[in-house]
C-alpha positions as CSV (number, residue, x, y, z in Angstrom):
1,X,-21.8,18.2,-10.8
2,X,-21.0,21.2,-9.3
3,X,-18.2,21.4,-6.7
4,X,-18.5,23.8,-3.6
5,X,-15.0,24.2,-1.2
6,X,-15.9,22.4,1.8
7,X,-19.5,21.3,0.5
8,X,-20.1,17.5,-1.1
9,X,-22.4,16.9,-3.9
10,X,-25.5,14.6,-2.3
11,X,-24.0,11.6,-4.0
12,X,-20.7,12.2,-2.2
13,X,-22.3,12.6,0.7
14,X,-24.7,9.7,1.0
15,X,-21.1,7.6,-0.8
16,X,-19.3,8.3,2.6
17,X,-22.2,8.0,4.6
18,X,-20.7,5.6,7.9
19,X,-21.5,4.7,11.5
20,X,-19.3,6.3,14.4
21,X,-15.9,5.1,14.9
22,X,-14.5,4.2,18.2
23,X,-11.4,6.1,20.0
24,X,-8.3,4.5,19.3
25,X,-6.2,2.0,21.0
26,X,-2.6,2.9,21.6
27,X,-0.2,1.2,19.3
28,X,3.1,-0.5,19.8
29,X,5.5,2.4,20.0
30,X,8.1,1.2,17.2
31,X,8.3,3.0,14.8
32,X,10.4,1.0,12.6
33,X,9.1,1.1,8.9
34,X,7.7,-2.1,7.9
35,X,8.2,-3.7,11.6
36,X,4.5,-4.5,11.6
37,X,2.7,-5.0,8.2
38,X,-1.3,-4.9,7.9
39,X,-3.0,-7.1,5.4
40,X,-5.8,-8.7,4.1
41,X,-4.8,-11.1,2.2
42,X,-1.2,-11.3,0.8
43,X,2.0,-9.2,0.5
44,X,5.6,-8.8,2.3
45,X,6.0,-11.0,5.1
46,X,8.7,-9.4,7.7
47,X,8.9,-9.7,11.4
48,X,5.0,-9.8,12.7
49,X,2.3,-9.9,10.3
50,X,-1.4,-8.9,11.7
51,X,-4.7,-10.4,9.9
52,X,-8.1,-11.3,10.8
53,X,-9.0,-14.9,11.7
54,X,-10.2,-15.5,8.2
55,X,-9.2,-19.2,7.3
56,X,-6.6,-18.1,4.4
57,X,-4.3,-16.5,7.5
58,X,-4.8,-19.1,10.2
59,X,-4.2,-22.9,8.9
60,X,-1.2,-25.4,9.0
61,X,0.5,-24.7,6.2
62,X,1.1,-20.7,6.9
63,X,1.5,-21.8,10.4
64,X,4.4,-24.1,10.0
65,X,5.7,-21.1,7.4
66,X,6.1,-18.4,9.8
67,X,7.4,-20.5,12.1
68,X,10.4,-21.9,9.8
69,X,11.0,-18.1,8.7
70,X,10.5,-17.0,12.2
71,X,7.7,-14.5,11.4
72,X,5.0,-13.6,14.7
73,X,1.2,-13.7,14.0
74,X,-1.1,-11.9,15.4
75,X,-4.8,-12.0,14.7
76,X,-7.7,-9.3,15.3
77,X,-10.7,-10.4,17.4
78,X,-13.8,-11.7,14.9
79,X,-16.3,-9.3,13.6
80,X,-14.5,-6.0,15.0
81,X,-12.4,-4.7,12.4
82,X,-11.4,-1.6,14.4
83,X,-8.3,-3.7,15.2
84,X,-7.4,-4.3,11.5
85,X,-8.0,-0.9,10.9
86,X,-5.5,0.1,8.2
87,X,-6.3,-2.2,5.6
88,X,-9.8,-2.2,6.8
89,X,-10.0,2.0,6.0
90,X,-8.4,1.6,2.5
91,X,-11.0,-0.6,1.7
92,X,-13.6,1.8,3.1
93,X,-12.1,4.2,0.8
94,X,-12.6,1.8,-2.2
95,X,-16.5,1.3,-1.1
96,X,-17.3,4.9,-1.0
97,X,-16.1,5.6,-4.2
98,X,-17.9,2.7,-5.6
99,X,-20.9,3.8,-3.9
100,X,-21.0,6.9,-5.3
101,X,-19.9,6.3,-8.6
102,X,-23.5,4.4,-8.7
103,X,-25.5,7.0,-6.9
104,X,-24.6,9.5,-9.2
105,X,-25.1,7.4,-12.3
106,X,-27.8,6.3,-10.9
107,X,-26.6,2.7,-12.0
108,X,-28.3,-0.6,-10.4
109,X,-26.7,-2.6,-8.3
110,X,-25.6,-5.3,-10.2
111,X,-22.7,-3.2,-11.8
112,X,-21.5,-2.7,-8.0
113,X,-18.1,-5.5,-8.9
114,X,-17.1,-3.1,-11.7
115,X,-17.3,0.1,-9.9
116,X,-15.5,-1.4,-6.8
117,X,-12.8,-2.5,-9.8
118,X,-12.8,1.1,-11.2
119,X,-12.0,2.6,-8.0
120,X,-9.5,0.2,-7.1
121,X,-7.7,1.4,-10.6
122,X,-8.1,4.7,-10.4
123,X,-6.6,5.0,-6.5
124,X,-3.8,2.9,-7.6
């Protein structure tokens, strides 16, 4: 593996490979740490908590939760993940490594669950 400032090996670059991203929205101007918390799937709940409409976020029981607590919802339009895009970009992140840890092993796919594991542990 040799490393080159500013140059990629060709199994970094084909790892981080991606479509073109979109121009930003503008955001809600507080600036507040932890006013607005992106998430997947679990952590903190605060004031306003903003997921995707997958069915673990948007049922009865969390619903009637939020509401006793007094926590706001909000929910990013189906298949656009632009609007979740902070969680959505650290799991990019996770993929590309993954990715190419197996290009340049040259692993097969089926050891893709342990390399998205390994990256997870070594970024945490």
């Amino acid at each position: 593996l040799k490393f080159e400032k500013d140059h990629l090996c060709s199994a970094c670059a084909m790892g981080k490979s991606t479509k073109k991203t979109h121009k930003p929205k503008s955001e809600d101007a507080n600036q507040e740490k932890l006013y607005l918390l992106h998430m997947d799937l679990c952590g903190p709940m605060l004031r306003r908590i903003r997921t995707d409409n997958g069915t673990e976020f948007v049922n009865q029981t969390l619903r009637e939760y939020y509401e006793e607590v007094g926590i706001s919802r909000e929910t990013s339009v189906a298949r656009y993940p632009q609007q979740n895009g902070v969680v959505k970009r650290r799991n990019r992140t996770l993929i590309e490594a993954a990715h190419t840890m197996l290009i340049y092993a040259q692993a097969l796919l089926f050891l893709w669950a342990e390399a998205v594991a390994t990256a997870c542990f070594t970024q945490n």
